[in-house]
DRENVEX-638249 format. One record per residue: x, y, z of N, C-alpha, C, CB in turn. Coordinates in steps of 0.02 Angstrom, whole numbers, plus 50000, padded with zeros to 5 digits. Each point is the difference from the previous one (the first is absolute). Glycine has a CB too. Layout:
BEGIN
{{X, Y, Z}, {X, Y, Z}, {X, Y, Z}, {X, Y, Z}} ...
! end
This chain:
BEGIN
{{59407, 51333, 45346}, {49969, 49942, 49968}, {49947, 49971, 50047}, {50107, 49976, 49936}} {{49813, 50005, 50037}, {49962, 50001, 50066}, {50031, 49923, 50004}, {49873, 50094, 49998}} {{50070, 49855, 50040}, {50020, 49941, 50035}, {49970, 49960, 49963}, {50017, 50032, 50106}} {{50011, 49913, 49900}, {49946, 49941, 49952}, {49973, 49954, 50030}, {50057, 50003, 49917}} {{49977, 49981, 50173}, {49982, 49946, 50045}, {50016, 50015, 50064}, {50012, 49924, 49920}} {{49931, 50100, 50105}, {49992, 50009, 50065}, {49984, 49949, 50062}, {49975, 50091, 49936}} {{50078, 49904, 50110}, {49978, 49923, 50045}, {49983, 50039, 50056}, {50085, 49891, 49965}} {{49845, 50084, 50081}, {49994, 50052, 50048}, {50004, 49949, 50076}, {49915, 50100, 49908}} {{50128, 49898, 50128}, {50013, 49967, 50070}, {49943, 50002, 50038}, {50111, 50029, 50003}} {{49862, 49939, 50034}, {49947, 50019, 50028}, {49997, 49947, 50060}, {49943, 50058, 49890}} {{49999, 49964, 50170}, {50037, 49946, 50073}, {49907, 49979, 50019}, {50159, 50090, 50081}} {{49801, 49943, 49856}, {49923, 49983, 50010}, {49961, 50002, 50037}, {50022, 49959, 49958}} {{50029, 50112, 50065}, {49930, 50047, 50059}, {49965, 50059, 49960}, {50077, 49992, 50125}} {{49881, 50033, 49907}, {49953, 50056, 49968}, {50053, 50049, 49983}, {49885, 49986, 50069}} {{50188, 50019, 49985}, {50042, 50054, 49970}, {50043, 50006, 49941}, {49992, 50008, 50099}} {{50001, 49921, 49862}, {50007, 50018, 49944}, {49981, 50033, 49963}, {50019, 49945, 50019}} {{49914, 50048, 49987}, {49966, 50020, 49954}, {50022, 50058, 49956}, {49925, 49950, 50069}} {{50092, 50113, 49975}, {50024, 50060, 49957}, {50069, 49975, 49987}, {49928, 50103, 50049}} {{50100, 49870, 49935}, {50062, 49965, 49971}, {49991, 49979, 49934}, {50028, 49962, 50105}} {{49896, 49979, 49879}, {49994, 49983, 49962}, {49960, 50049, 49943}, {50026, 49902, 50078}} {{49951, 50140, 49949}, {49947, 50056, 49970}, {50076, 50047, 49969}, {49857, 50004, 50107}} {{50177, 49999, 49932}, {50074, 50058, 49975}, {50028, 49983, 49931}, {50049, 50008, 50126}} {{49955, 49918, 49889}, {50032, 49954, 49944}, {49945, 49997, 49932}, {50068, 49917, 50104}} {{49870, 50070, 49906}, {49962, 49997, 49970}, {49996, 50074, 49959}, {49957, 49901, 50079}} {{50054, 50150, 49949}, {49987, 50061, 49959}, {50083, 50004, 49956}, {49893, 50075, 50103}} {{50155, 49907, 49929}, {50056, 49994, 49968}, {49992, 49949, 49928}, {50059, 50024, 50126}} {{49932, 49922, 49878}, {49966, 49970, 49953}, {49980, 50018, 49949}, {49983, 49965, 50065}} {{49957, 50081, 49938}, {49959, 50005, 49964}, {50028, 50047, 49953}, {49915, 49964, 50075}} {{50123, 50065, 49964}, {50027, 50080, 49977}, {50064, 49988, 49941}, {49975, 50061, 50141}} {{50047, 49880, 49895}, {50053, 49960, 49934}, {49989, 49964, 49967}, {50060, 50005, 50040}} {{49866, 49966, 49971}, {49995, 49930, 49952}, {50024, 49947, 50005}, {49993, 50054, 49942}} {{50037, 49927, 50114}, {50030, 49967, 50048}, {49952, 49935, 50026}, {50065, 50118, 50029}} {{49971, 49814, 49973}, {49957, 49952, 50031}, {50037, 50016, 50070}, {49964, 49900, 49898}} {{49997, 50059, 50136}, {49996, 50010, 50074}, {49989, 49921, 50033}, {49941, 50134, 49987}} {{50091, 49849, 50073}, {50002, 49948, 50011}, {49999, 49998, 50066}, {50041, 49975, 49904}} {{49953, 49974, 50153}, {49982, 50007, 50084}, {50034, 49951, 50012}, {49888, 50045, 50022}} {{50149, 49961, 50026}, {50026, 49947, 50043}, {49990, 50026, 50063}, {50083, 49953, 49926}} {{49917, 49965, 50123}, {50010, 49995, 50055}, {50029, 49941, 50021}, {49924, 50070, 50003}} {{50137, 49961, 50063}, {50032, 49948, 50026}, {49995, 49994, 50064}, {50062, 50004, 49921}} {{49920, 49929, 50075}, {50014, 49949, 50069}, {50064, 49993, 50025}, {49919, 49935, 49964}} {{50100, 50061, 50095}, {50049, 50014, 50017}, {50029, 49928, 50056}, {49959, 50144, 49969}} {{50099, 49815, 50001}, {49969, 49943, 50032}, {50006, 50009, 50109}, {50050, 49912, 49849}} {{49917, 50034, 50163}, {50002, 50000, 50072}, {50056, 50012, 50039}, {49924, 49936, 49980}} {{50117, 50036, 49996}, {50050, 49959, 50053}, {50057, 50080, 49997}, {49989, 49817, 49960}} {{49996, 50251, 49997}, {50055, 50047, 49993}, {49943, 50039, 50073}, {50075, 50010, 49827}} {{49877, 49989, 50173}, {49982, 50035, 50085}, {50030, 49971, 50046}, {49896, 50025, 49983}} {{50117, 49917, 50031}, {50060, 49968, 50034}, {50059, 50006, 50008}, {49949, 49956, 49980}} {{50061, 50105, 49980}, {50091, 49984, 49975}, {50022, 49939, 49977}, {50032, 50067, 50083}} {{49919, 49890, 49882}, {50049, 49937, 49958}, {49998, 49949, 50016}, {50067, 50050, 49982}} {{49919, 49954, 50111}, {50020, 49912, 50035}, {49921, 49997, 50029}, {50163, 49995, 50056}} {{49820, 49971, 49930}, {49944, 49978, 50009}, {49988, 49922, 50012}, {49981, 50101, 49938}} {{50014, 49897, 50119}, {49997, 49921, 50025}, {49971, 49947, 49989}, {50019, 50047, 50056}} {{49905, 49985, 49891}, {49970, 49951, 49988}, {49962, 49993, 49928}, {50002, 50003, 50123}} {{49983, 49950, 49823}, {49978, 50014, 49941}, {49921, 50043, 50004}, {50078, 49887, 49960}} {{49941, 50171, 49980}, {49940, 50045, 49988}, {49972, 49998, 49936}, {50042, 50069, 50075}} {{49990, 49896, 49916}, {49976, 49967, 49905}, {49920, 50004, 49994}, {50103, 49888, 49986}} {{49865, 50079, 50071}, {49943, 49998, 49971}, {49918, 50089, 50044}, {50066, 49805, 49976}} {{50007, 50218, 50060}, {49953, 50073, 50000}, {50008, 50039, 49954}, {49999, 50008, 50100}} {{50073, 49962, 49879}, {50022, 50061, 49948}, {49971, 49982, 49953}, {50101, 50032, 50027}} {{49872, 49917, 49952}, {49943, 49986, 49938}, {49953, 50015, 50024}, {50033, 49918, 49945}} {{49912, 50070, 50121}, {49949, 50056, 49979}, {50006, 50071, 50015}, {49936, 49915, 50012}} {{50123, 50113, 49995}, {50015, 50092, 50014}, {50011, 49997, 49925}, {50072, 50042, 50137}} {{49952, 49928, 49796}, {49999, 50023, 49959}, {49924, 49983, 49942}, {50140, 50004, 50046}} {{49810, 49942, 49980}, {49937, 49998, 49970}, {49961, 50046, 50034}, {50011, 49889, 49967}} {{50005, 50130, 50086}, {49963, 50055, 50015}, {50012, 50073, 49970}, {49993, 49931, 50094}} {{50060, 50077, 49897}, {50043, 50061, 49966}, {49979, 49996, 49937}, {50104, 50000, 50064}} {{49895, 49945, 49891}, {49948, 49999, 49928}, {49935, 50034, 49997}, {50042, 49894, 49985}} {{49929, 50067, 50099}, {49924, 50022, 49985}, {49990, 50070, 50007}, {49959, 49898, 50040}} {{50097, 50137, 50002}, {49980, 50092, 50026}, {50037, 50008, 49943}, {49995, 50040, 50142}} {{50049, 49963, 49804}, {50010, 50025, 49932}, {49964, 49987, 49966}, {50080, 50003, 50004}} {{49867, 49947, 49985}, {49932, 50005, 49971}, {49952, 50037, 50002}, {50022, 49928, 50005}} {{49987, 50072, 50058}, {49925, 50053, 50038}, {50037, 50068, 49980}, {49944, 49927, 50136}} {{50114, 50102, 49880}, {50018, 50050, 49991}, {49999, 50031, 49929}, {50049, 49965, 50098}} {{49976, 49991, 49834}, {49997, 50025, 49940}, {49929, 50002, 49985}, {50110, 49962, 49969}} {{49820, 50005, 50061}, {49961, 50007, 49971}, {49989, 50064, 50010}, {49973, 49898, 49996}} {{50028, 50166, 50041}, {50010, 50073, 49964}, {50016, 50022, 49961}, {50004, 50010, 50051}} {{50052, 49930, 49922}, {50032, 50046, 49925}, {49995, 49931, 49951}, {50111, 50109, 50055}} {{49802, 49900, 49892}, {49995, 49953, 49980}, {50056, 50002, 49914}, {49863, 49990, 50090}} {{50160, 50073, 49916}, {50045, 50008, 49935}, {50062, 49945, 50008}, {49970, 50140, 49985}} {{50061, 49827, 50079}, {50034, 49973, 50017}, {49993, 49931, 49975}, {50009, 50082, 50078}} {{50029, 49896, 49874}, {49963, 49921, 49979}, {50056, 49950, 50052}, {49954, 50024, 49835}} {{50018, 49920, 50150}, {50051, 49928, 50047}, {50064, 50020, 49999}, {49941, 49893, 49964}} {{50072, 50103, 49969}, {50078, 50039, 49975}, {50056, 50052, 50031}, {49929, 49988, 49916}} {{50015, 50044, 50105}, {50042, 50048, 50030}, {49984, 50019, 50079}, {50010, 50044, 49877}} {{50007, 49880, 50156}, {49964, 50023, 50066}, {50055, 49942, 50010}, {49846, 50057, 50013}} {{50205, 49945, 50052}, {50058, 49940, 50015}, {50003, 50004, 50060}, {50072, 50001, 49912}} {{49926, 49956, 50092}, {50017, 49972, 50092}, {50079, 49975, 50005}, {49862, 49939, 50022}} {{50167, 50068, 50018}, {50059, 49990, 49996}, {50012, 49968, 50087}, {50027, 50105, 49885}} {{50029, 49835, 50111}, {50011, 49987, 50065}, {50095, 50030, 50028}, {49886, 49877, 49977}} {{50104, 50145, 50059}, {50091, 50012, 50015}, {49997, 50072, 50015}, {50067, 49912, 49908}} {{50022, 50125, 50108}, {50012, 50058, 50027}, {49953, 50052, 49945}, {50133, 49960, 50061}} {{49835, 50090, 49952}, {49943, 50048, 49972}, {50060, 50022, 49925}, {49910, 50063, 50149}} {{50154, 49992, 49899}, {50026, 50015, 49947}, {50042, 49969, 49942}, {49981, 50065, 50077}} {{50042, 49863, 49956}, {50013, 49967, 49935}, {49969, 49952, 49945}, {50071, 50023, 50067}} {{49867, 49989, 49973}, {49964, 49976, 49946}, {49946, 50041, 49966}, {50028, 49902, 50055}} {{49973, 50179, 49973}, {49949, 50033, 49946}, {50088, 50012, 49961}, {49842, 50078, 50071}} {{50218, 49931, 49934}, {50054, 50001, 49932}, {49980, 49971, 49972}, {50085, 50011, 50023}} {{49910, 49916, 49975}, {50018, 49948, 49971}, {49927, 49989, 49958}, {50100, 49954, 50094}} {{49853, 50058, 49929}, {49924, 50031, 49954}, {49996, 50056, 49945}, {49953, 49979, 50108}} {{50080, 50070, 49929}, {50011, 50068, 49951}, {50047, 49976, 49933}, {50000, 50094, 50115}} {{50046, 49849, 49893}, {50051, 49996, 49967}, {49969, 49956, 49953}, {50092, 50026, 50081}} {{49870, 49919, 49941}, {49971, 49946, 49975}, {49953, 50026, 49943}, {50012, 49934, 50112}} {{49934, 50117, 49920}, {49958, 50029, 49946}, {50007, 50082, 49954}, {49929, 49918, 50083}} {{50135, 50066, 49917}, {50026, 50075, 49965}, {49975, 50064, 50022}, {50009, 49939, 49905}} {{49995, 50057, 50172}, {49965, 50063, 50047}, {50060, 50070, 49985}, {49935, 49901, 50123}} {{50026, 50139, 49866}, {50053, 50062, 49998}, {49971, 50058, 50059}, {50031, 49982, 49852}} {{49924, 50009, 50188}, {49996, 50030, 50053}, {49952, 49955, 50036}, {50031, 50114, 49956}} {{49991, 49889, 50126}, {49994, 49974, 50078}, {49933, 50039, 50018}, {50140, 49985, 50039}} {{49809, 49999, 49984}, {49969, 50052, 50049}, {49997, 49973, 50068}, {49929, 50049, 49910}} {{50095, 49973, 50140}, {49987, 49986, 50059}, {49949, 50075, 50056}, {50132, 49902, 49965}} {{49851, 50060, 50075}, {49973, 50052, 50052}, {50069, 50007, 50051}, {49850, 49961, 49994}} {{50136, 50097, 50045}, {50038, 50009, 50044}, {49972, 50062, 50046}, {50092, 49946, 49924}} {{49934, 50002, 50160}, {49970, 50064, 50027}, {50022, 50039, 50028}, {49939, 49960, 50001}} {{50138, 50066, 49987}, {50040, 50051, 50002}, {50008, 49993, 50088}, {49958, 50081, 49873}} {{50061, 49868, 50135}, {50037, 50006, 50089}, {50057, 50019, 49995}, {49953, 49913, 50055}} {{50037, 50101, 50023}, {50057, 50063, 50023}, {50028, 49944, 50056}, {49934, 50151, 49985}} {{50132, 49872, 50031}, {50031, 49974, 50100}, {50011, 49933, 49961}, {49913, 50062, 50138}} {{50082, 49875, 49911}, {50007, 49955, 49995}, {49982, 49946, 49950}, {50008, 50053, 50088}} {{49942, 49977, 49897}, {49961, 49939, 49934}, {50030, 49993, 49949}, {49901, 50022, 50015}} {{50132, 50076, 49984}, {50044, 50015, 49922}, {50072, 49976, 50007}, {49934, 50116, 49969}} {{50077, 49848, 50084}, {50093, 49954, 50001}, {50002, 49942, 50007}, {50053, 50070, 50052}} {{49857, 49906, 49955}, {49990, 49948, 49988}, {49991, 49972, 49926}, {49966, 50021, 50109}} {{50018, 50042, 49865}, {49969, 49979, 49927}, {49925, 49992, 49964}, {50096, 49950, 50028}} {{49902, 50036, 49946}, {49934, 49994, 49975}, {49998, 49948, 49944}, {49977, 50119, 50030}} {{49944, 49854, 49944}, {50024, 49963, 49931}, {49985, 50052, 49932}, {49966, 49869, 50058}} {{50029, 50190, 49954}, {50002, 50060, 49945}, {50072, 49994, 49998}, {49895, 50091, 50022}} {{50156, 49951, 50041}, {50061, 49994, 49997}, {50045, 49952, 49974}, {49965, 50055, 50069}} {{50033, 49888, 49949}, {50015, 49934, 49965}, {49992, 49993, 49931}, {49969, 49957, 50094}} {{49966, 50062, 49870}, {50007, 49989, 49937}, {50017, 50038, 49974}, {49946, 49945, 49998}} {{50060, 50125, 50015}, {50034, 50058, 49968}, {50083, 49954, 49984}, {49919, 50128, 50082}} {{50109, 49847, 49994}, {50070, 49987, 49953}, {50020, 49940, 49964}, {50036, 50066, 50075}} {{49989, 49949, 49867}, {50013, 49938, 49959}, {49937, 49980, 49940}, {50071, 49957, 50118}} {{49887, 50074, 49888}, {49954, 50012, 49945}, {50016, 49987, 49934}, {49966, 50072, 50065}} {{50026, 49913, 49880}, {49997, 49999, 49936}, {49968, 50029, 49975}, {50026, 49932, 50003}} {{49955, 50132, 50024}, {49952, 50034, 49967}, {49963, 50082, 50027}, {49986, 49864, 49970}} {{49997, 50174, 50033}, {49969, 50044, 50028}, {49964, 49982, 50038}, {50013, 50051, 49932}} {{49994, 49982, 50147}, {49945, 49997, 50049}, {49968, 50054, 50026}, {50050, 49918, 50023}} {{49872, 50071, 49977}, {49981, 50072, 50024}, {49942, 49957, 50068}, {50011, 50108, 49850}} {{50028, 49937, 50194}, {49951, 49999, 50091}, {49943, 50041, 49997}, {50105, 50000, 50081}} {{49851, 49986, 49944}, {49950, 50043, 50003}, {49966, 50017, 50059}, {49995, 49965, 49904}} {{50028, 50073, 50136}, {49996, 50026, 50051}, {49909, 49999, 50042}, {50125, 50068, 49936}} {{49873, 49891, 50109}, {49936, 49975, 50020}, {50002, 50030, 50085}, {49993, 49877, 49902}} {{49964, 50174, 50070}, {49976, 50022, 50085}, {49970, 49983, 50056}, {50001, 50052, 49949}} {{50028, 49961, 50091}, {49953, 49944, 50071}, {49916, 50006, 49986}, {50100, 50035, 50119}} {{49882, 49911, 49873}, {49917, 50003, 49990}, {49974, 49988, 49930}, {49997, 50084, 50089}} {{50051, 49941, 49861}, {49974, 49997, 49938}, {49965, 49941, 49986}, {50080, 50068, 49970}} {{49880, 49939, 49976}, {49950, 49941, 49964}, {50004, 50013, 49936}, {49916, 49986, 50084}} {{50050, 49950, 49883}, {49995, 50005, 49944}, {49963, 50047, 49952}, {50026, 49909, 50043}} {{49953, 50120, 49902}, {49986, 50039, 49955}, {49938, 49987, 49993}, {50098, 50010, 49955}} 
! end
């Protein structure tokens, strides 16, 4: 059965790009809407949590700034309307679920850049959203260097 709503994760570097181009041909190929998120991730979890002092107001401009590079960034993909472009604040993977779930997403696209040793027992936020998903996830394997299409 192809897809009907594709949400594509994205961190709004150039290495998305073939992420969003992957998704985009997936799309097209199903007739599929397509949708972008990006998440902010709040401050105080690089801390581990305790954070001594209020960040309320960096963390408001780390997330008006994060608007403006998802602006700049979808303007490559002018097929992308307001609609389908979300900013999200909080942990990456529970809130692209809670997006996928929200807008009747039946497949995830994330990038991933397939680490090895240590990074891979650390995790990743591909890994992360793979578990507990509501939905199909497909990684898309991004080679050291790659660029966009």
């Amino acid at each position: 059965m192809p897809y009907q709503h594709i949400l594509v994760a994205v961190d709004l570097t150039e290495e998305c790009d073939p992420v969003v181009t992957r998704a985009q041909k997936l799309a097209k190929a199903s007739g599929a809407k397509m949708s972008l998120v990006h998440i902010v991730e709040p401050m105080a979890m690089a801390f581990g949590g305790d954070v001594p002092m209020d960040l309320s107001m960096l963390q408001q401009q780390q997330f008006e700034q994060a608007r403006d590079r998802l602006d700049s960034f979808t303007g490559k993909y002018p097929e992308l309307t307001a609609d389908q472009r979300h900013l999200a604040y909080g942990q990456p993977r529970q809130e692209i679920h809670r997006l996928a779930e929200e807008q009747g997403c039946d497949l995830i696209v994330v990038g991933s850049h397939g680490r090895h040793g240590l990074a891979l027992l650390l995790g990743s936020t591909a890994n992360d959203v793979l578990h507990g998903a509501p939905c199909d996830v497909l990684a898309v394997r991004l080679k050291k260097g790659e660029k966009g299409a």
